[in-house]
N, C-alpha and C positions, 0 to 999 in steps of 0.2 A: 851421249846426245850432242849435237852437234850445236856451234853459236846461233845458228839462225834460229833451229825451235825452240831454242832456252828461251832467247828472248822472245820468242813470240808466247812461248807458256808464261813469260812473268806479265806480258800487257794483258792477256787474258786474265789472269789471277789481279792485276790490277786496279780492270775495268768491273769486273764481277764486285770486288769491295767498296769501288765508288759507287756503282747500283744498287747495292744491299744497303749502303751508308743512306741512299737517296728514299731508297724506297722504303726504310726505316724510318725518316726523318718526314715522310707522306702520312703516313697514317697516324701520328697523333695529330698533326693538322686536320687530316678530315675529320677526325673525330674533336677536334677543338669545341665546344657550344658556347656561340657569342653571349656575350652580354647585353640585352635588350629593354630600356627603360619602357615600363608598360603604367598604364592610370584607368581610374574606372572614369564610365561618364559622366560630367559634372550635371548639377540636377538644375534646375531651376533658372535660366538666366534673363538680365532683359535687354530689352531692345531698345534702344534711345533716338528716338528720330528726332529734329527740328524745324522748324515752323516760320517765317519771317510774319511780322504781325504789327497793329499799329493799335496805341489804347484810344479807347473812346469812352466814354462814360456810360454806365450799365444803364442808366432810363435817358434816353431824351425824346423829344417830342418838338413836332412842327405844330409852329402857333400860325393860324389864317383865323383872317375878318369872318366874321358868320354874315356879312353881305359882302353885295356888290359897290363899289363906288372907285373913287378918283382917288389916289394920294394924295394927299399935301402935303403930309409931315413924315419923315423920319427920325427918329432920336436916336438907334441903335445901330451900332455896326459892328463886324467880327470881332471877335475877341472879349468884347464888352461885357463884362459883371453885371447882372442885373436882378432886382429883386423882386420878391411876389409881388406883382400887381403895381409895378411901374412901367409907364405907358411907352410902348415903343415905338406907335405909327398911330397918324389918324385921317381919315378918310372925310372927302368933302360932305358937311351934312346938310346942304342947303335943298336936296333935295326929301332927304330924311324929316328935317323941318316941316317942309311944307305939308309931308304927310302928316304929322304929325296935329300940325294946325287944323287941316282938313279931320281927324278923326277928333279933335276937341270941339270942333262944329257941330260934329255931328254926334258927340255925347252931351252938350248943352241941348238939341234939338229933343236927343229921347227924353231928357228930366223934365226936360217944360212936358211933351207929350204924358208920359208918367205920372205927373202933379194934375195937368187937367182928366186923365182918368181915373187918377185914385179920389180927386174931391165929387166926380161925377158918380163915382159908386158909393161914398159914404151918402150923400143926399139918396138915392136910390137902397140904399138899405133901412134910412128912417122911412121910408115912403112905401115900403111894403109892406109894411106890418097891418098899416091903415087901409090895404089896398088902393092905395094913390092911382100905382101904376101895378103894370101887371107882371105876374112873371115871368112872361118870354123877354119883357123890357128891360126888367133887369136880370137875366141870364147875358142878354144881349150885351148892356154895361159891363157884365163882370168881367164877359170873353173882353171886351174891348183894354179892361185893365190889365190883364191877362198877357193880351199881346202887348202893350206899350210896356210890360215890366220886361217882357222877355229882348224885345227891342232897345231898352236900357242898359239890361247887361251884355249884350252885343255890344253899342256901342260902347261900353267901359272896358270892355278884352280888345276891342279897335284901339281904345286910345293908350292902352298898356301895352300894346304890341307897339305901336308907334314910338313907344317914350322906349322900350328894347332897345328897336331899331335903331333910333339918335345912340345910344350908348353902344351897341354894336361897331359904332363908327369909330371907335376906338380900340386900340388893338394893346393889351397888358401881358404882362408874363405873366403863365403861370404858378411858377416857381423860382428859389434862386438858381440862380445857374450864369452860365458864359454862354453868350451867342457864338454858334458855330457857321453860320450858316444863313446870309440876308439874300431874299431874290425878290424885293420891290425897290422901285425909282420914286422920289417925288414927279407925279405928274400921270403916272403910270395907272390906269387903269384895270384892275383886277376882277376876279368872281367870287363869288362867296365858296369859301374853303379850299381858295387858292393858298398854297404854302408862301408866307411871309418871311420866316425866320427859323431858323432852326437852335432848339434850345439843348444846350446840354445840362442835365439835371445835377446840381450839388449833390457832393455823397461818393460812393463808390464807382471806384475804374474799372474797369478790365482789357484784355488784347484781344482781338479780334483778326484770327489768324482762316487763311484759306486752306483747307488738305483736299487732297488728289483723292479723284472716286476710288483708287487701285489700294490707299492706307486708311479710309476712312472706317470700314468695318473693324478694323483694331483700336478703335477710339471711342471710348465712353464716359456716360455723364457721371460725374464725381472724380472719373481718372485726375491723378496727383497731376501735377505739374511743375516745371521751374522755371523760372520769368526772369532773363536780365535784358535792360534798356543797352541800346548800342551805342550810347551816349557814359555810360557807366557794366563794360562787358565784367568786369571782377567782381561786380555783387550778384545775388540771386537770391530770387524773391516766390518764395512758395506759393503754388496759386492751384487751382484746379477747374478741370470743365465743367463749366457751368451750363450750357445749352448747345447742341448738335443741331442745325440746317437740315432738314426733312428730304430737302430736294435740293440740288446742284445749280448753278448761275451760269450764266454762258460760258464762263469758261469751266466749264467743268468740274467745277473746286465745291466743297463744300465748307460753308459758313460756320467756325468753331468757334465760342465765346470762351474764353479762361478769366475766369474771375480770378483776385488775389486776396491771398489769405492774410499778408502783410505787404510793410511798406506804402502803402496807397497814397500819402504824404510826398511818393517822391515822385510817382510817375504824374505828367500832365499831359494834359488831352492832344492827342494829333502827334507825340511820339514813337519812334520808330522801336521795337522791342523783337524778341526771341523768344519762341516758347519750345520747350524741351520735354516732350512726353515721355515716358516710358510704360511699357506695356510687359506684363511677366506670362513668359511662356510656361507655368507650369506642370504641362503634361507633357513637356519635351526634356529631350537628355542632347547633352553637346558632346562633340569629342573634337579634338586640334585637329588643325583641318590636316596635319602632317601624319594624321592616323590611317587617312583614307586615300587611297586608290581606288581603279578600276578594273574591269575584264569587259572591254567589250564597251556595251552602253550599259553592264552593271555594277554600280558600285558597290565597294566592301571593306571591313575593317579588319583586322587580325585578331584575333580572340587567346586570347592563352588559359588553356584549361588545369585542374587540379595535376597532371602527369607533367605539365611545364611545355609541354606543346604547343605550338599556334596553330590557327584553322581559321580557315575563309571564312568571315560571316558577313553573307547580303542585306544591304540596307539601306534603308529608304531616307533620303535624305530631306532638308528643309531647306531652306534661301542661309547659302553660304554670306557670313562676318566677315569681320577683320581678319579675328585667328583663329575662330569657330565654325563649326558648321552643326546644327542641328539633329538630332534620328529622331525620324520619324515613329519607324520600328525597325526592328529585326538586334535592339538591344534590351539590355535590363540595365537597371541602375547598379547592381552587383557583378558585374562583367570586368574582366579586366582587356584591356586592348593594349596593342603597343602604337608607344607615339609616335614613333618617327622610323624610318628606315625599311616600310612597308614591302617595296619591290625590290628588297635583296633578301628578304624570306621567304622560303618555300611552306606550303602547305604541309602540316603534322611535322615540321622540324621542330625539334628542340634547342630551348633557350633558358638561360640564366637570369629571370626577371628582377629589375631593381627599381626602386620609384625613385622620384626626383632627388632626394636625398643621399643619392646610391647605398640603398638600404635594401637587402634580399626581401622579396616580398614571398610569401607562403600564398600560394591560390589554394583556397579552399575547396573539396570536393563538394563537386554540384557548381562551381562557380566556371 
């Protein structure tokens, strides 16, 4: 055999062992099976939104004159502590007076009237027995004592409503509480149950916060709560909804009261606070949102069954978290999924399942 074929049989013989070596060294790699951290879906989780809100006191009430008249006096103004039935405005009563005078006139007029008909019927009741007079004359007298009593008690509900009216012209608290709220002048002229002052009532706080028509069906009355002031964000103060707004305000929002369950000692009136709902989705399952991909416009999670296989499963998603996203359906709570590394596995490949622990995990059949 000559130099040239030698060598050319040994590069052949050469290249053939590096191919064989290669393509020996090919198929335990394809047949390698990754190692795939897989978790079932967690169950239960909740949702924490927050609220900006300001406390106000749970009963207050606007105090107005029950008349009409003039200022004169003011004694109260914002801020101001005041107690039941200390006088905070009073209103000119010279007009109130003279009513007054005039319905005292005119209840002295009915007692004189009343006195000369009641001694005109007693003589008319001696006088008819004797047949004095007759009895059309004294049916006559009786009617006439009749109307002068009932003309008396007229005038004494005139002159009671008048002696009201003077006392009306003062204006008292109801209750203890802090004035939140004055909108009369000395001088100023007003109507009867025009708002004077606004009371905030002694006793229990709460925030009063605005939510958005699009969160407000997830909020209801009793729902827990957590309350810290922006003035003290490191405490938190348990509280919960107290009353839901029916219907929306111009801007859209609707009206949430959160009463507190403690602390009430610390918050004061017209402070700025945070309330912290939370809402539990019970009938929903979550999975890392590193679990899902897509095909298309259909999402899907990886499922790994009892043979250690994965398979597509379609599924209906909720309002993606932080680092959750919810199922709607197309899972169970006994499911196993892998977390992470979705689109470098193919459908029915097999894998070597391990949970976070990197612990061999056993899927159960039917699982």
């Amino acid at each position: 055999m000559s130099t040239i074929n030698t060598s050319v049989l040994g590069m052949v013989i050469a290249c053939s062992v590096v191919l064989w070596g290669c393509s020996k060294d090919k198929a335990p790699a394809e047949q390698e099976v990754p190692i795939v951290m897989v978790t079932q879906p967690g169950a239960a989780h909740l949702d924490q939104k927050s609220y900006a809100g300001e406390v106000q006191a749970r009963q207050q009430t606007a105090l107005a004159f029950r008349v009409a008249g003039q200022v004169t006096e003011r004694f109260a103004e914002v801020g101001d502590r005041v107690r039941a039935g200390q006088v905070l405005a009073r209103l000119d009563v010279q007009d109130a007076e003279l009513q007054k005078n005039a319905a005292r006139a005119q209840l002295d007029s009915a007692q004189s009237a009343a006195k000369i008909a009641s001694d005109e019927l007693k003589r008319f009741q001696q006088l008819l027995p004797i047949n004095a007079v007759s009895r059309s004359q004294y049916d006559a007298v009786e009617n006439q004592y009749k109307a002068a009593m009932s003309s008396l008690k007229q005038a004494q509900s005139n002159y009671e409503t008048s002696i009201n009216q003077t006392q009306y012209n003062q204006l008292t608290a109801a209750k203890n509480g802090v004035i939140t709220e004055r909108n009369i002048e000395a001088g100023q002229v007003i109507s009867a149950g025009q708002s004077a002052y606004q009371l905030a009532i002694e006793g229990e706080r709460e925030v009063v916060i605005g939510v958005p028509e699009q969160a407000i069906a997830s909020i209801k009355v009793n729902q827990p709560a957590q309350v810290t002031l922006w003035s003290k964000p490191e405490e938190q103060f348990a509280g919960y909804v107290r009353e839901i707004s029916p219907a929306a305000d111009q801007s859209r929002t609707y009206q949430v009261k959160v009463a507190l369950r403690e602390g009430a000692g610390v918050f004061q009136l017209g402070q700025s606070a945070r309330v912290f709902l939370h809402s539990a989705n019970s009938n929903k399952l979550n999975v890392p949102l590193s679990s899902v991909s897509a095909q298309g416009q259909q999402a899907y999670v990886l499922t790994v069954k009892a043979d250690a296989a994965v398979h597509k499963t379609p599924v209906v998603l909720g309002e993606y978290g932080r680092d959750s996203v919810p199922v709607l359906s197309g899972l169970k709570a006994s499911d196993y999924v892998v977390v992470a590394g979705v689109h470098l596995l193919r459908d029915g490949q097999k894998i070597r399942p391990i949970d976070r622990e990197n612990r061999p995990v056993k899927i159960p059949a039917g699982g």
